[in-house]
C-alpha positions in Angstrom: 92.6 100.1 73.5 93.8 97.7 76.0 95.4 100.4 78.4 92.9 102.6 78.3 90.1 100.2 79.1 91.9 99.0 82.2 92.4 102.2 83.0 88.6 103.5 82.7 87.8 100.2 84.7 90.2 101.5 87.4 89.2 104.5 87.8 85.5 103.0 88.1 86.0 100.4 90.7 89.2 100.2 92.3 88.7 104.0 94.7 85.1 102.5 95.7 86.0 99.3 96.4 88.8 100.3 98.2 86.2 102.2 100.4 84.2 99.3 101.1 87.1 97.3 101.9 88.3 100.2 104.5 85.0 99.5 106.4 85.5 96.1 106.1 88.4 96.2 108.0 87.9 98.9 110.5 84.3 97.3 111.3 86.6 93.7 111.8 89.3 95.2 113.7 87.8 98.2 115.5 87.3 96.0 118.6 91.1 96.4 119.1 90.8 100.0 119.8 87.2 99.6 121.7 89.4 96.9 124.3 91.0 99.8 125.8 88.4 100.9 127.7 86.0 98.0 126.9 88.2 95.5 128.4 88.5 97.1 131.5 84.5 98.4 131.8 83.5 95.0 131.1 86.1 92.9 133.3 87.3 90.9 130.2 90.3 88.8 130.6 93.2 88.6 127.6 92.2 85.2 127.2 87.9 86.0 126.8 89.6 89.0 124.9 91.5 87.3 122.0 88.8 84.5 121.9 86.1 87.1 121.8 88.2 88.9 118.6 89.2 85.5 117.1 86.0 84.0 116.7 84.5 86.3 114.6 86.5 84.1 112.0 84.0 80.7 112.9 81.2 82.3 111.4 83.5 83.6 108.4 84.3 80.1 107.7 81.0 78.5 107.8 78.9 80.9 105.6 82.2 82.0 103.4 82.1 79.4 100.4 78.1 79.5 100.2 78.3 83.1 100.5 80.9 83.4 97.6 78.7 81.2 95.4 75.3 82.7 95.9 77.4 85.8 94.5 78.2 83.8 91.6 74.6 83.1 90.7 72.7 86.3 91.9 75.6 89.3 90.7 77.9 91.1 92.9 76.1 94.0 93.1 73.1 92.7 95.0 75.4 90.0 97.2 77.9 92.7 97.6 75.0 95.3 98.9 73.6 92.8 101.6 76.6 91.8 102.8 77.5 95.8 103.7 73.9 96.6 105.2 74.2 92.9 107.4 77.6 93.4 108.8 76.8 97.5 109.6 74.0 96.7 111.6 75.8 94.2 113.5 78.6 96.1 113.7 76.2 98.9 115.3 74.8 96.3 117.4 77.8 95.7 119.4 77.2 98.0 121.7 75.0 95.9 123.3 77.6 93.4 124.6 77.9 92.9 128.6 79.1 89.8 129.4 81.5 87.3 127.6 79.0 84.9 126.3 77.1 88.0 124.4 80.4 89.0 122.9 81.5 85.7 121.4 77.6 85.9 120.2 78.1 89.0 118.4 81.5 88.3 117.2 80.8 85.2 115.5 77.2 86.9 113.8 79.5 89.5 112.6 81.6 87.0 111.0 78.4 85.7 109.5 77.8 89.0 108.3 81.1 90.0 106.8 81.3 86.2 105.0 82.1 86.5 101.2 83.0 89.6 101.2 86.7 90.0 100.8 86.8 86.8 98.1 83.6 87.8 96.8 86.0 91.1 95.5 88.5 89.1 94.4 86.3 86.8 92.4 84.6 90.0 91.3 88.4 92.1 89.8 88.1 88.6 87.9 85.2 89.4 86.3 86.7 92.6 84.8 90.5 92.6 84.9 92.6 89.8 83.0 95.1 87.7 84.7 98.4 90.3 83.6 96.9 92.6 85.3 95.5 91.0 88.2 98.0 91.2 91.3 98.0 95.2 90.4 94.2 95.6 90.7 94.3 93.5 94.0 97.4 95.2 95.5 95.8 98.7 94.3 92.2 98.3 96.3 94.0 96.7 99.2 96.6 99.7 99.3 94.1 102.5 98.9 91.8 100.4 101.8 95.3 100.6 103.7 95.3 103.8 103.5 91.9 105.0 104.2 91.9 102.8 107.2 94.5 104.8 108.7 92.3 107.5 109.1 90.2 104.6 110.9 92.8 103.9 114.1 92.6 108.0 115.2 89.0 107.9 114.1 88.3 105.2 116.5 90.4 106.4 119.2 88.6 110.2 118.9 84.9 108.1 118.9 85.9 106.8 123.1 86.2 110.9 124.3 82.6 110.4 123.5 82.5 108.7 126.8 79.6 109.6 128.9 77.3 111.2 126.2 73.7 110.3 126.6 74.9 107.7 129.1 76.6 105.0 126.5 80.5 104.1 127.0 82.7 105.7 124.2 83.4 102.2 123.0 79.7 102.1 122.4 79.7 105.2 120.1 82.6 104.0 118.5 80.5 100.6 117.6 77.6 103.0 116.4 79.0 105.4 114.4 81.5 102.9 113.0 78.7 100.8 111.6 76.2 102.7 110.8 78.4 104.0 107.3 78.7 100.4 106.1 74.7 99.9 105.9 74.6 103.2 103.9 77.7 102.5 101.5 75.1 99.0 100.9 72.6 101.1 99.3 75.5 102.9 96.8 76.8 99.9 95.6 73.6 98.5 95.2 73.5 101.8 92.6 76.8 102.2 91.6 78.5 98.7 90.7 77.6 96.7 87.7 78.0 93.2 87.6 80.0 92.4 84.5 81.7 94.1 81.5 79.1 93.5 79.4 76.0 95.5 81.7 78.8 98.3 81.8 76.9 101.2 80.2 80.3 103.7 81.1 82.5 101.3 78.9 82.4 102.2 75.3 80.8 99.6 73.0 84.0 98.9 71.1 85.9 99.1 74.8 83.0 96.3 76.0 84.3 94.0 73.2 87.9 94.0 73.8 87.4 93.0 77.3 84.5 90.6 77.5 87.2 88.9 74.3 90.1 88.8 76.6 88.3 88.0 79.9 86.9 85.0 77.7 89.9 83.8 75.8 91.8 83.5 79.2 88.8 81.6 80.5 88.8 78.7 77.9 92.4 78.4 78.1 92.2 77.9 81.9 89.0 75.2 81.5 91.5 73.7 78.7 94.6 73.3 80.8 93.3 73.1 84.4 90.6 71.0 85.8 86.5 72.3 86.9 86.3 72.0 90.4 83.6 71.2 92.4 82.8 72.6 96.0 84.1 69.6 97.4 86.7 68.9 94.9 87.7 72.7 96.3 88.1 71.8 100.3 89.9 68.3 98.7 92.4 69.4 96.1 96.1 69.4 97.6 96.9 72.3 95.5 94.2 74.6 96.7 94.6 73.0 100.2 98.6 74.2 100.1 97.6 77.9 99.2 95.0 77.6 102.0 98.0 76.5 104.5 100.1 79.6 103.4 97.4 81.9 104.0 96.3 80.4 107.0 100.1 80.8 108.4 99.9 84.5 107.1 96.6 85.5 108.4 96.8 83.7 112.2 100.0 86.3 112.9 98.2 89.0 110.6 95.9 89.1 112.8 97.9 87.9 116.3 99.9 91.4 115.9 96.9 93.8 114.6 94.3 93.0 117.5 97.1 93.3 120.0 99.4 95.9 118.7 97.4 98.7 120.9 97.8 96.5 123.9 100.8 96.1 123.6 101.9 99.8 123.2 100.0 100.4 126.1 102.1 98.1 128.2 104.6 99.8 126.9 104.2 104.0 127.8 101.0 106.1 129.5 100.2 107.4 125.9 96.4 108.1 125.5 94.2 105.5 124.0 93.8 108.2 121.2 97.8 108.7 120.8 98.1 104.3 120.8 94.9 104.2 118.1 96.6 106.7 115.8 100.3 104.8 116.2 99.0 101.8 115.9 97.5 102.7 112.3 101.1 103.8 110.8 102.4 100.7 109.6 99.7 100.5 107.5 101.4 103.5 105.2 104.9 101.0 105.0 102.4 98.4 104.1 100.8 100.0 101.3 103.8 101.8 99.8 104.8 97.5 99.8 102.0 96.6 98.0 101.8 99.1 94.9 106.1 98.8 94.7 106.0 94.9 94.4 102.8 93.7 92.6 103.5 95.9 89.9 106.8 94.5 89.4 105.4 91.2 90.0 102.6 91.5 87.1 105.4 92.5 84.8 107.7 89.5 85.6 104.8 86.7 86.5 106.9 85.8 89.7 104.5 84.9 92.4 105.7 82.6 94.9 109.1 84.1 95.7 107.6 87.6 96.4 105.3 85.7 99.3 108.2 83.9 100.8 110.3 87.3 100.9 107.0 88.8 102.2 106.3 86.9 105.0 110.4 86.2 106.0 110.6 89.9 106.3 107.2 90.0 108.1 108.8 87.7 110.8 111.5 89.6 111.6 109.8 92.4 112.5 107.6 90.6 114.5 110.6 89.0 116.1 112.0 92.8 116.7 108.6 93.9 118.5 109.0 90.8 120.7 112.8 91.9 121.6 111.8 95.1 122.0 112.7 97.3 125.2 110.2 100.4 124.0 106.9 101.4 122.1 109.4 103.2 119.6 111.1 100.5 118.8 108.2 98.3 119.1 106.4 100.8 115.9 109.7 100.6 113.9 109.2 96.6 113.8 105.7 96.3 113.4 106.3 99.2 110.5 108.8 96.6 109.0 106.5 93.6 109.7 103.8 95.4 108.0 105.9 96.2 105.2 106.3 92.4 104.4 103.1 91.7 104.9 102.1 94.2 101.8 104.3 92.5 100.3 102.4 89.2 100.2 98.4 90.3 98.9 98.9 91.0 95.3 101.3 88.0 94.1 99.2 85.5 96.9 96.0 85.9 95.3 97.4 86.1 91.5 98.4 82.6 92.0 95.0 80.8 92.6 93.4 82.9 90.5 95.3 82.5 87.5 94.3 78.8 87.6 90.2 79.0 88.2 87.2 80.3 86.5 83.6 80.3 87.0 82.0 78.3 89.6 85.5 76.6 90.5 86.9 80.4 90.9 84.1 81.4 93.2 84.3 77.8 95.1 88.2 78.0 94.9 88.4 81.2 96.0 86.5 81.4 99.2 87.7 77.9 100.3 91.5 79.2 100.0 90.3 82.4 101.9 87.9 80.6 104.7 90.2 78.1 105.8 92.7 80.6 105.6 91.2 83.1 107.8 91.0 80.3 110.4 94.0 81.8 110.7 91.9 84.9 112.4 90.8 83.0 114.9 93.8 80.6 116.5 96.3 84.1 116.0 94.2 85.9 118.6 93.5 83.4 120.7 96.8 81.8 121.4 98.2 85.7 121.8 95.4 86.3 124.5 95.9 82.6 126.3 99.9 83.0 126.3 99.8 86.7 127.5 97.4 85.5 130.4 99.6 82.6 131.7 103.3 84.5 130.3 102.0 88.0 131.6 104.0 89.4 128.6 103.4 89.9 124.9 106.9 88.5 124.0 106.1 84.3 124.1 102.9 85.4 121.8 105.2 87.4 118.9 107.9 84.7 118.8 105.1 82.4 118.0 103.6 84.5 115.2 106.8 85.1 113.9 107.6 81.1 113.3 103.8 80.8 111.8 105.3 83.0 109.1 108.5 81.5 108.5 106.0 78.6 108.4 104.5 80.6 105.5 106.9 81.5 104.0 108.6 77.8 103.3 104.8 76.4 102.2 105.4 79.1 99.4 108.4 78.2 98.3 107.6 74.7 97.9 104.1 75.9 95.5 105.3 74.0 92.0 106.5 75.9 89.2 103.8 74.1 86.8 100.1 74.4 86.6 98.6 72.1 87.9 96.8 69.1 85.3 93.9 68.1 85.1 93.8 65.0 86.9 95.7 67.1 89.8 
């Protein structure tokens, strides 16, 4: 009963949340690929660049703990639906940018926009998957998303030939016909999700009892053993304040790399920006592979923390190997292995936090750990784009990315062993 209920809940979600999450990320990131030409059409500096990229994660920040718990009182499947048809449209609307000021504008609505969304799915595989099988259903959503995005990098790069049709930029058409899908993908999952096992029509009624059992046992144990948070007990409580560091670590050189990597390559050879969108997309497949490999093993053993420290240690020195590097070839071979650690990370990460939370506290919890985290999004970029402007090379940048995860990877060691108690 039990494996084949997870299993029919797989097969339900998992492939289309994936989906969503691949738009997610290709309608966050896509402005790495549009700087190739948008950069130089617009006279951007690196600096107005990776400020412009980075602070897309203010407006995450602000609206991301609300966001998560107006999903907790009006379903997923509504919250989930507006948040897709919001961040299209704004995604769409980047094609209107001109000068800095309007950039950082857009930017920081589309972080508005794309708010909750990423914890809002994490509080949302709570609702239906229990905590054994948890890091799995994260890592298998984020893997699949890996992999779909690839198609996103050579996607992107094909969208600027477009240059010149009906008098827009091809960076415009990319913006366009990038976010466009996202608003239409809102109206299916405001059809096709269902907020909680027990709405589940497709779930047989004897399949419905077993899980809404489990889902609840495991939720009284955790409001027995752990203590009910508060929104401001969430942004005060050391122990969700110390995930929130080694996130935050993660995330500023996830991020520090990704919007840069096809800049850098560039430096690097006269490749086409369609050959450097397409190369910078392969580490994604040494990510995935990562992901599924360690968070099954992970589910099976309950090891958490030592899986992120290995993670993010092996992260760093790749990103230490693209900052030696003396070629783009070598350069993809690092950034494959830093990529490969950072798969690593996802499924054990957000097993631990979620393992101790439920209700309310889960959905305050959650998208505390995750906004101050993604911070991280913003001061990554940033310092990249300032250092590259007054170091004219890429190098100083990596080797600072590569310490924030060693950074990381030490916070996760030193998570204790214990639950915490109540009065923790």
């Amino acid at each position: 009963m039990q494996e084949a209920t997870l299993r029919k809940v797989s097969r339900r979600l998992i492939p289309f949340i994936a989906l969503l999450y691949a738009f997610n990320i290709l309608d966050r990131t896509n402005i790495s690929v549009a700087a190739l030409s948008m950069k130089p059409d617009l006279g951007f500096s690196d600096t107005v660049y990776g400020l412009g990229a980075g602070v897309f994660f203010l407006g995450y920040f602000l609206f991301e703990v609300p966001s998560n718990l107006i999903l907790e009182r009006v379903g997923a499947r509504k919250w989930i639906a507006r948040i897709l048809v919001t961040w299209g449209a704004v995604s769409a609307a980047m094609l209107f940018v001109k000068t800095a000021p309007v950039f950082y504008g857009m930017r920081f609505l589309l972080g508005l926009a794309e708010a909750g969304f990423y914890p809002g799915i994490i509080l949302y595989l709570t609702y239906w998957f229990p905590t054994a099988q948890r890091a799995q259903a994260v890592a298998r959503f984020v893997a699949v998303s890996a992999l779909v995005g690839i198609v996103g990098g050579p996607l992107s790069g094909a969208l600027l030939k477009l240059d010149g049709l009906l008098g827009m930029k091809g960076w415009q058409w990319l913006f366009l016909l990038e976010g466009l899908p996202s608003c239409l993908l809102g109206a299916v999952a405001l059809r096709y999700l269902t907020d909680r096992p027990e709405k589940a029509e497709w779930l047989s009624g004897e399949e419905k009892s077993w899980l809404v059992g489990q889902l609840e046992r495991e939720r009284k144990e955790r409001e027995e053993t752990h203590q009910h948070l508060s929104l401001l007990d969430a942004f005060k409580s050391p122990r969700l304040l110390h995930f929130a560091l080694i996130f935050f670590l993660y995330v500023s050189a996830g991020y520090g790399v990704s919007f840069f990597a096809p800049q850098i390559y560039k430096s690097q050879t006269n490749w086409s920006s369609q050959t450097i969108a397409l190369v910078a997309a392969l580490p994604g497949i040494a990510g995935a592979i990562s992901m599924l490999l360690t968070s099954a093993h992970s589910d099976r053993t309950g090891e958490r923390k030592r899986y992120v420290a290995f993670g993010t240690t092996l992260a760093a020195i790749g990103v230490s190997g693209a900052a030696l590097s003396p070629n783009a070839y070598v350069t993809l071979a690092a950034l494959t292995v830093a990529e490969f650690g950072r798969g690593i990370v996802q499924g054990p990460f957000w097993a631990m936090p979620t393992s101790l939370l439920s209700g309310a506290a889960a959905a305050g919890g959650i998208a505390a750990i995750n906004s101050i985290g993604n911070l991280g999004g913003f001061a990554g970029p940033y310092a990249m784009g300032w250092l590259k402007d007054r170091t004219h090379g890429y190098q100083t940048g990596l080797f600072l990315l590569a310490g924030l995860l060693i950074g990381s990877a030490i916070s996760a060691l030193l998570v204790p062993t214990k639950p915490a108690s109540k009065d923790t």
